[in-house]
C-alpha positions as CSV (number, residue, x, y, z in Angstrom):
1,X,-1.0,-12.6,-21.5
2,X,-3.1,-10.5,-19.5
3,X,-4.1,-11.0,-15.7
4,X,-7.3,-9.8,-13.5
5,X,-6.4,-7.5,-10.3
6,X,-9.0,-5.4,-8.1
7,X,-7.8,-2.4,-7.3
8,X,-10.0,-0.4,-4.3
9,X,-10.2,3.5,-4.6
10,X,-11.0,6.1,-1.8
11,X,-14.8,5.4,-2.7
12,X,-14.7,1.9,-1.8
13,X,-15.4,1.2,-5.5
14,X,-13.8,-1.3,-6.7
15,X,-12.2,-1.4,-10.6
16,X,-10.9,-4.0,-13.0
17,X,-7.0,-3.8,-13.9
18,X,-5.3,-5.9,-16.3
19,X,-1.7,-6.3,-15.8
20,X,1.0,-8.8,-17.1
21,X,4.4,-10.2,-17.0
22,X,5.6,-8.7,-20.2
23,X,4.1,-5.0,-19.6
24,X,4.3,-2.6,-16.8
25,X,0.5,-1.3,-16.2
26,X,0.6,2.6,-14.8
27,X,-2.0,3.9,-12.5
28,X,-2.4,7.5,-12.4
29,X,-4.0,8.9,-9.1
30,X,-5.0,12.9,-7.9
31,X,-2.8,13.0,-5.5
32,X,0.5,11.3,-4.0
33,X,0.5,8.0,-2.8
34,X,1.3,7.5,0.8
35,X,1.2,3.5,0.9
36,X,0.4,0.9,-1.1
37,X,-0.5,-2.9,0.1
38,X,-1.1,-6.1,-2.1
39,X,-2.7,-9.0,-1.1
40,X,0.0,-11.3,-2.9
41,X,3.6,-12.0,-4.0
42,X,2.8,-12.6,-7.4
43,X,2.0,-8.6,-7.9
44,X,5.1,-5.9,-8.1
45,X,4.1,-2.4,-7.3
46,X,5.8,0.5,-7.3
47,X,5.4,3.7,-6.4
48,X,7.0,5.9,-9.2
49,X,9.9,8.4,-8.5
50,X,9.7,11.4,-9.6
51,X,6.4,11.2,-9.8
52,X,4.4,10.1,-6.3
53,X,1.4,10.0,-8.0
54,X,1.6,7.1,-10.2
55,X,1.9,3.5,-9.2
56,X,3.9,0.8,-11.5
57,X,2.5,-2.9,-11.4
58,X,3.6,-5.5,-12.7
59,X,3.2,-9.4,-12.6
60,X,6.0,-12.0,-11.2
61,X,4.6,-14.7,-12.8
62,X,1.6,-16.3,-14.2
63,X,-1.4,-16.3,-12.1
64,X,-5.2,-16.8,-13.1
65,X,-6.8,-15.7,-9.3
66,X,-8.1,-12.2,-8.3
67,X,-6.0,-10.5,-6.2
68,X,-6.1,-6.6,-4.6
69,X,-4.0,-3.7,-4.5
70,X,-5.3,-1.1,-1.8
71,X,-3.6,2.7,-2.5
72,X,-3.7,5.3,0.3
73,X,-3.5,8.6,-1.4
C-alpha cells in the first residue's frame, strides 16, 4: 500500500513521492545531503552511507495524511 509525501527541492518546487511500509523508496539528489527534516514520526529517513547523495525513506506505519520531507543539499 502506497502513501502520499511532499518532498521540497532547492527550487521551492514541491513533488509527489509515494512511499510505503513494505518498500524502501530512494531519492537520488546532485549533490550530498547536509540535513534532512520531516514533519512526522510516521516517516523513516535515511541518509545513505556510502553514498551521501541518496536519501532512504520509508514508512512506520499506515498513514493516509500529507506530510514533508525538507533536504538541504
Amino acid at each position: 500500500m502506497a502513501f502520499l509525501i511532499t518532498q521540497n527541492v532547492a527550487a521551492q518546487e514541491c513533488d509527489t513521492v509515494k512511499i510505503s511500509t513494505y518498500a524502501t523508496t530512494h531519492i537520488r539528489f546532485a549533490s550530498d545531503i547536509k540535513y534532512v527534516d520531516i514533519s512526522s514520526k510516521v516517516i523513516a529517513a535515511k541518509i545513505v552511507d556510502g553514498g551521501r547523495d541518496i536519501l532512504a525513506l520509508k514508512a512506520r506505519e499506515s498513514f493516509d495524511h500529507t506530510t514533508s520531507v525538507s533536504c538541504l543539499e
